[in-house]
C-alpha positions as CSV (number, residue, x, y, z in Angstrom):
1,X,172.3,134.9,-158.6
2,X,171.3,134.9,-162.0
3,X,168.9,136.9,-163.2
4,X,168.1,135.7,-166.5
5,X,165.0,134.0,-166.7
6,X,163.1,131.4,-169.9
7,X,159.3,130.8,-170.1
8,X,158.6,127.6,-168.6
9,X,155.7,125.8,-169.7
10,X,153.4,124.6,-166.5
11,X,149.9,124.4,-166.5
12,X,147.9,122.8,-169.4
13,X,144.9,124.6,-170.8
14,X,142.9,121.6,-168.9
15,X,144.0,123.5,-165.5
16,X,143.2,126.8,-166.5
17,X,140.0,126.2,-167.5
18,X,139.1,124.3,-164.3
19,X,140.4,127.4,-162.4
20,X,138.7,130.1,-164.0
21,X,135.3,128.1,-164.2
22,X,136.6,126.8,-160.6
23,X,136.4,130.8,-159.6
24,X,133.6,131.5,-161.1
25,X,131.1,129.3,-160.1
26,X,131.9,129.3,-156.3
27,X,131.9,133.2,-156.7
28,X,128.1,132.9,-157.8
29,X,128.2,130.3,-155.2
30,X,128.9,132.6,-152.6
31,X,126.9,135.1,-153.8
32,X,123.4,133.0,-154.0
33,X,124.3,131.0,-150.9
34,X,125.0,133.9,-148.2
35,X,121.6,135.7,-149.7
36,X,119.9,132.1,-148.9
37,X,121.1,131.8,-145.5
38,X,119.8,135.3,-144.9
39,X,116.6,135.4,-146.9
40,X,114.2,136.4,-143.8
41,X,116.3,139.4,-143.2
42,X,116.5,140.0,-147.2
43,X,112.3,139.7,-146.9
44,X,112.9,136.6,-150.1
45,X,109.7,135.1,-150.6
46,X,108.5,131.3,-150.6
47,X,108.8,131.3,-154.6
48,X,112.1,133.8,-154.2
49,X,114.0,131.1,-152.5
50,X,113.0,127.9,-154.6
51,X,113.9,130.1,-157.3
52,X,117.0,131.2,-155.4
53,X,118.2,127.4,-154.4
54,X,116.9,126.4,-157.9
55,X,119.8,128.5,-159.3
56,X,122.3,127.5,-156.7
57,X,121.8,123.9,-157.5
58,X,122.7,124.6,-161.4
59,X,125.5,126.6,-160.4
60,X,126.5,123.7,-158.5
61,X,126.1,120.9,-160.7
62,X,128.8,123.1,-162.7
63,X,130.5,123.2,-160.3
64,X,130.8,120.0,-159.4
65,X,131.2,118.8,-162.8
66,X,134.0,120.8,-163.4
67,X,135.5,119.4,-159.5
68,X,135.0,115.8,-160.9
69,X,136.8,116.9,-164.2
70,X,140.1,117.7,-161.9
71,X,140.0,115.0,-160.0
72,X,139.9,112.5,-162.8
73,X,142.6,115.0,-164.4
74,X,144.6,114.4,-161.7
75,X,144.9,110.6,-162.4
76,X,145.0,110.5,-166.1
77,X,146.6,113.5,-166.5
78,X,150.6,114.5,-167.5
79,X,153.0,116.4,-165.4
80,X,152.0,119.2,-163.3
81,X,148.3,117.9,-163.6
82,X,148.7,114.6,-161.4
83,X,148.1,114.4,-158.1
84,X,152.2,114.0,-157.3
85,X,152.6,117.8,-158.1
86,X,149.9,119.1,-156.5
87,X,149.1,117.8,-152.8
88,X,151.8,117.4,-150.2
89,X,152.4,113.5,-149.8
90,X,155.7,112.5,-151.0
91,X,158.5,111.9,-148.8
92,X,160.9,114.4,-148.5
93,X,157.9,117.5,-148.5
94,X,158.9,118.2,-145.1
95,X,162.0,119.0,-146.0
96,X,161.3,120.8,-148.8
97,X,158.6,122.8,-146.6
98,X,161.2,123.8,-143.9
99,X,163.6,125.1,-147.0
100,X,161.0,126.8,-148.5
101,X,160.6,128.7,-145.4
102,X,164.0,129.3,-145.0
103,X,165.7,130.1,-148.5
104,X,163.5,133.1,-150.1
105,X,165.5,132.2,-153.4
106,X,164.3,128.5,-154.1
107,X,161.8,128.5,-157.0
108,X,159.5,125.9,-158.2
109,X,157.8,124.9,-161.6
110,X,154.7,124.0,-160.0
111,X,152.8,124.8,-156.5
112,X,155.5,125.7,-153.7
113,X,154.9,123.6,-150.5
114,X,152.8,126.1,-148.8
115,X,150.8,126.1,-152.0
116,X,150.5,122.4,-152.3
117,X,148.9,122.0,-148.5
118,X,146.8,125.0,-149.7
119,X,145.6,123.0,-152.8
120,X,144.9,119.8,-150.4
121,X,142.2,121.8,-148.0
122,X,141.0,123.8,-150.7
123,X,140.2,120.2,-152.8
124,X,139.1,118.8,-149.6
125,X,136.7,121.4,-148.9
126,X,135.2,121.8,-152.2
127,X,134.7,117.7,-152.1
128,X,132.6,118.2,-149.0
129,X,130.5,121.1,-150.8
130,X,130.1,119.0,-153.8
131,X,128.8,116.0,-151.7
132,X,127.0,117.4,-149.1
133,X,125.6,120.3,-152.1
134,X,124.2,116.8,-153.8
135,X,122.2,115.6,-151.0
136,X,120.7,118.8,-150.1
137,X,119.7,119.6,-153.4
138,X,118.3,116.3,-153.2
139,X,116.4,116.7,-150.3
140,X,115.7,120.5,-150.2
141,X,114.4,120.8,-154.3
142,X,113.8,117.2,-155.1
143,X,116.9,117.6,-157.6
144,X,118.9,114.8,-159.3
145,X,120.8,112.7,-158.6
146,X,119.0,111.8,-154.8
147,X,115.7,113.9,-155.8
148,X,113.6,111.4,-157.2
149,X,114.9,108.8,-154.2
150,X,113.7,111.3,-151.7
151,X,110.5,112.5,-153.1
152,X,109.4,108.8,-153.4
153,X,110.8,108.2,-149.9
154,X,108.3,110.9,-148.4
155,X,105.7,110.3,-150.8
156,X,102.1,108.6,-149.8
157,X,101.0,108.3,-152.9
158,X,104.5,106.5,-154.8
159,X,103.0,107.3,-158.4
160,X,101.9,110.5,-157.8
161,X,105.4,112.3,-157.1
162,X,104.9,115.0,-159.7
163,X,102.9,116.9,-156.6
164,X,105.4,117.0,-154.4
165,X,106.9,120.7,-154.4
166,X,109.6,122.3,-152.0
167,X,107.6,123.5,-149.0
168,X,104.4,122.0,-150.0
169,X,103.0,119.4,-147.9
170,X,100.7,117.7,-150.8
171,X,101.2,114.2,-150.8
172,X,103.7,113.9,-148.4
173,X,103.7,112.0,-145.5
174,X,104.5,114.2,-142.7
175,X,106.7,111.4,-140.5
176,X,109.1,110.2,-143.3
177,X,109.3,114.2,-144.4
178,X,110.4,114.5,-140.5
179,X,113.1,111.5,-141.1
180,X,114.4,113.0,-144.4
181,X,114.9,116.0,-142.4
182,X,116.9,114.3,-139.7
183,X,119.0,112.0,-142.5
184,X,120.2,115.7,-144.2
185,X,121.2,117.5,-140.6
186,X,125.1,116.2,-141.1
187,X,124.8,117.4,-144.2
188,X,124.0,120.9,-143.9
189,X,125.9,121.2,-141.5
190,X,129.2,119.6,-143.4
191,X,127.8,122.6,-146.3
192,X,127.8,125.3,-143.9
193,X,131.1,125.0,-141.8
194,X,132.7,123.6,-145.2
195,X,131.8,127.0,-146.5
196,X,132.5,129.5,-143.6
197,X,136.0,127.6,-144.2
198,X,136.3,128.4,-147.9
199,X,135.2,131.9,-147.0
200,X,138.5,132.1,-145.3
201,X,140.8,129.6,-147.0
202,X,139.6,132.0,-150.6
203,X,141.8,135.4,-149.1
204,X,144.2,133.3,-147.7
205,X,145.1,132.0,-151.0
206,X,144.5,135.4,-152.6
207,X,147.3,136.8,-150.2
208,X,149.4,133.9,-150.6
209,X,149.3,134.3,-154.6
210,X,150.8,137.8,-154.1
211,X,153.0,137.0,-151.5
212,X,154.6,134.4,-153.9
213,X,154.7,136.4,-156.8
214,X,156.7,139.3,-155.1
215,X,159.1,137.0,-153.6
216,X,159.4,134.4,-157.0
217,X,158.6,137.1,-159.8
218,X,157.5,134.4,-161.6
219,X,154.5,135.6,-163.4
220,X,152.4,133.5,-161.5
221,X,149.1,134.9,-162.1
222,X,149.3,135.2,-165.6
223,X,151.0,131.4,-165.9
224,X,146.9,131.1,-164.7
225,X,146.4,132.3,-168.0
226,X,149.3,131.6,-170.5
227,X,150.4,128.3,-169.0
228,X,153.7,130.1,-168.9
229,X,155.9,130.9,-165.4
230,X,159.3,132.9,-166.3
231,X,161.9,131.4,-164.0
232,X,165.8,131.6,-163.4
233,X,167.3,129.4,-166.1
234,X,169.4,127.8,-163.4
235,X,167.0,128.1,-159.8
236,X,164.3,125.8,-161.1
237,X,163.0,123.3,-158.3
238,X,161.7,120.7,-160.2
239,X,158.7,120.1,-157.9
């Protein structure tokens, strides 16, 4: 085997920003959202939660701007941006999956297969957040971009909307409050389980970033970085 290796070029400065903001903002997420889901036991008050979801729901809009960025990316983009080099359907993955798990010497430019399912349920999951976040901020805060729609859904008086508060009851008509509430179940419950799932799919990837790396050596958190993995000159899978 050779050992010589040459920097190879492989993620744009477009990726690495989405990834590091990408980390960032669901770390915050994470943070805001498990002190939310236990705010009687924290003691938060009334005003300390719509402050607390108030800050979520920036967070997210971040968050999901920056999700919406990748996904258009992904389209528009060159190389080891598109979707072809980053999510699992193209024929002959199988294959490549089974050798992957079987030949500890086969490199690759971009994601290995294991990396590319991960990348599919991490994108899925983060879809649902962003979705599901949307509606709930709608319906929870009376945020954009469904806030105004459900404010004046629930609303007696239809030009007075500037009243209606999260958990106020002024000028809100207590049956179509009680059918908004039904409408967002689904979705807080897509937001919850979706999260429990990133909470685990996060260390998974973690551990599976330094399991590749010790069996590569291919610099590939700093690549995260630099753009730059070192590979052998002549072990490069072009995938």
């Amino acid at each position: 085997m050779n050992s010589k290796r040459e920097p190879v070029f492989v993620w744009s400065g477009k990726i690495r920003l989405f990834h590091w903001l990408n980390v960032t903002t669901i770390l915050l997420l994470i943070v805001v959202g498990v002190v939310i889901l236990n705010a009687k036991i924290f003691g938060v008050s009334t005003d300390g939660k719509v402050l607390l979801k108030t800050i979520h729901v920036i967070v997210g809009y971040v968050f999901a701007a920056n999700l919406i960025f990748r996904l258009i990316i992904a389209f528009i983009g060159k190389t080891y941006e598109r979707w072809g080099k980053i999510l699992p359907f193209y024929k002959g993955f199988t294959r490549e999956l089974i050798e992957f798990s079987q030949d500890k010497k086969v490199r690759y430019k971009g994601h290995n297969p294991a990396g590319k399912l991960m990348v599919l349920a991490l994108l899925s999951l983060m879809s649902v957040q962003m979705i599901s976040g949307l509606v709930i901020a709608g319906t929870d805060i009376y945020y954009p971009p469904f806030g105004h729609y459900f404010s004046q859904s629930i609303a007696i008086d239809k030009d007075n909307l500037d009243v209606i508060k999260p958990y106020s009851k002024e000028n809100v008509d207590e049956l179509s409050y009680q059918a908004m509430r039904s409408f967002r179940k689904p979705f807080i419950t897509a937001h919850v389980y979706s999260f429990y799932c990133l909470l685990l799919l996060i260390p998974l990837h973690v551990i599976g970033v330094i399991v590749a790396e010790r069996r590569e050596r291919s610099a590939i958190v700093s690549a995260m970085v630099n753009g730059y993995k070192y590979l052998p000159t002549d072990e490069t899978n072009a995938h």
